[in-house]
Every structure is written in structure tokens, then in C-alpha cells.
N, C-alpha and C positions, 0 to 999 in steps of 0.2 A: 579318668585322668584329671578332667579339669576339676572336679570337685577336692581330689587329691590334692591336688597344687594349692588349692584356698586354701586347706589348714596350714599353709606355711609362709603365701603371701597375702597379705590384709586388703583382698580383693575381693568381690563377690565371684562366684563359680562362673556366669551371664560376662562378666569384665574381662576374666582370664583368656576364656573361649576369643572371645570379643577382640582383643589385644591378640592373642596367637592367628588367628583368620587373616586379621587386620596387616599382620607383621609378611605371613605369606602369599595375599591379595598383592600386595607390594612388591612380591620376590625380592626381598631382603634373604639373605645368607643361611643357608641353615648349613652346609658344610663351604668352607675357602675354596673358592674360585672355580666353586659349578654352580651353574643356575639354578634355582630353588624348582622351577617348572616342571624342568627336564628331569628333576630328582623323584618329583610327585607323577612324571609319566609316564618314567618308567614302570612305575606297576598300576598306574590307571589310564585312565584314556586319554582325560584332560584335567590339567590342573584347576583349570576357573570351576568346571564342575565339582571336581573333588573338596576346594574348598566352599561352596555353594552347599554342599551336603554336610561340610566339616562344621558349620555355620549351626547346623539344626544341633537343638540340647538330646536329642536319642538318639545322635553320631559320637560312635567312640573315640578318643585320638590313638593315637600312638609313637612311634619312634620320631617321626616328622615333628609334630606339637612336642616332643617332650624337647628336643632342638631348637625348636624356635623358644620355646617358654627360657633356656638357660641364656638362650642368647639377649632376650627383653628383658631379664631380672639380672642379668650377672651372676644366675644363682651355679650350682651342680647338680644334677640328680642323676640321684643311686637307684637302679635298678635292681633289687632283690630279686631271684625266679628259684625260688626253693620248691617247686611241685613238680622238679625231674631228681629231687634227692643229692644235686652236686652245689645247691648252696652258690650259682653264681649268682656273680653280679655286674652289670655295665654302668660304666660310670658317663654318662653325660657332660660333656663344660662346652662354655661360651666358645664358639668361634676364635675369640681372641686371647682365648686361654686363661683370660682373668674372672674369679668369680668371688663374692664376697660370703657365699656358704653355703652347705652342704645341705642337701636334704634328700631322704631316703622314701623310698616307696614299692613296694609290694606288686608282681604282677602275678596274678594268680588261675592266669592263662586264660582270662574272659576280659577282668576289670585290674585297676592298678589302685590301690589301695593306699591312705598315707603311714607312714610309721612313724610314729611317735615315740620320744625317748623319756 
């Protein structure tokens, strides 16, 4: 996911990870007006652990990072999952609904890939 994200913002892979951990260390917003913690423990045990492991570069992100990263760039991301053959897609925005563009990425049911146009 995070290497993903680099080819679209002029960040190193180590910065991105870095900046997203950073953003949820913090419990900054990832969806309006629920706690970031309690979002992260509902399906883990604890949040500070979870991002302590989110932290290491051989931890995958997922839904949570892809939220915090639209919410710290102002960016969107598009979610492609074309490997159940229905071609969806989830589209990602800022918390505040405002974002400055659009960028697409691949998940291929292991890793999220970036797409390029």
C-alpha cells in the first residue's frame, strides 16, 4: 500500500508509512466523530500495538491507512478489486469531503498495487 501511494505523492515509501502511523499515533479522524482507537479495536486488541506493528516495513496497510493517507494529502483513492470478476470499486475521500485528486490503485487480494494512466 505504502509503496503504492509513493508513485503518486513525491514522498519516500519510509515518509508515507511514517506520516500515516504518525497521523493514527495521534488519533486524528479517520471516519467524523468516532474515535480512531476504538475503530482500530474493534478488530484488534489494541490500537498502540497495532500501530507499533503498522510501524514495521513487512506490515501490510489497509482500509485504516488508506483513510488516514486521503485524510493527510487531501487526496481520493480508488479502490479497484477486479479478482471476484464484478469490476468494483471503493472510492476513499477526506473526512472533510474535500480533496485535490484522484488516484487509483489495484487490490489484488494480497498487496494494492498503483495504476497508472
Amino acid at each position: 500500500l505504502f509503496n503504492s501511494i509513493s508513485h503518486f505523492i513525491p514522498e519516500s515509501t519510509y515518509d508515507i508509512r511514517k506520516k500515516i502511523c504518525d497521523y493514527l499515533e495521534q488519533n486524528k479522524p479517520i471516519i467524523k466523530d468516532v474515535d480512531t482507537y476504538k475503530i482500530i479495536e474493534y478488530e484488534h486488541n489494541s490500537a498502540v500495538d497495532y500501530i507499533i506493528k503498522m510501524r514495521s516495513i513487512y506490515t501490510m496497510g489497509s482500509a485504516i491507512e488508506i483513510q488516514a493517507a486521503c485524510n493527510i494529502w487531501n487526496i481520493s483513492i480508488i479502490v479497484h478489486n477486479n479478482r471476484d470478476n464484478d469490476n468494483r470499486t471503493i472510492q476513499f475521500i477526506p473526512i472533510n469531503k474535500l480533496y485535490s485528486r484522484k488516484i487509483d490503485i489495484y487490490w489484488t487480494g494480497y498487496h494494492y498495487e498503483p495504476i497508472t494512466k
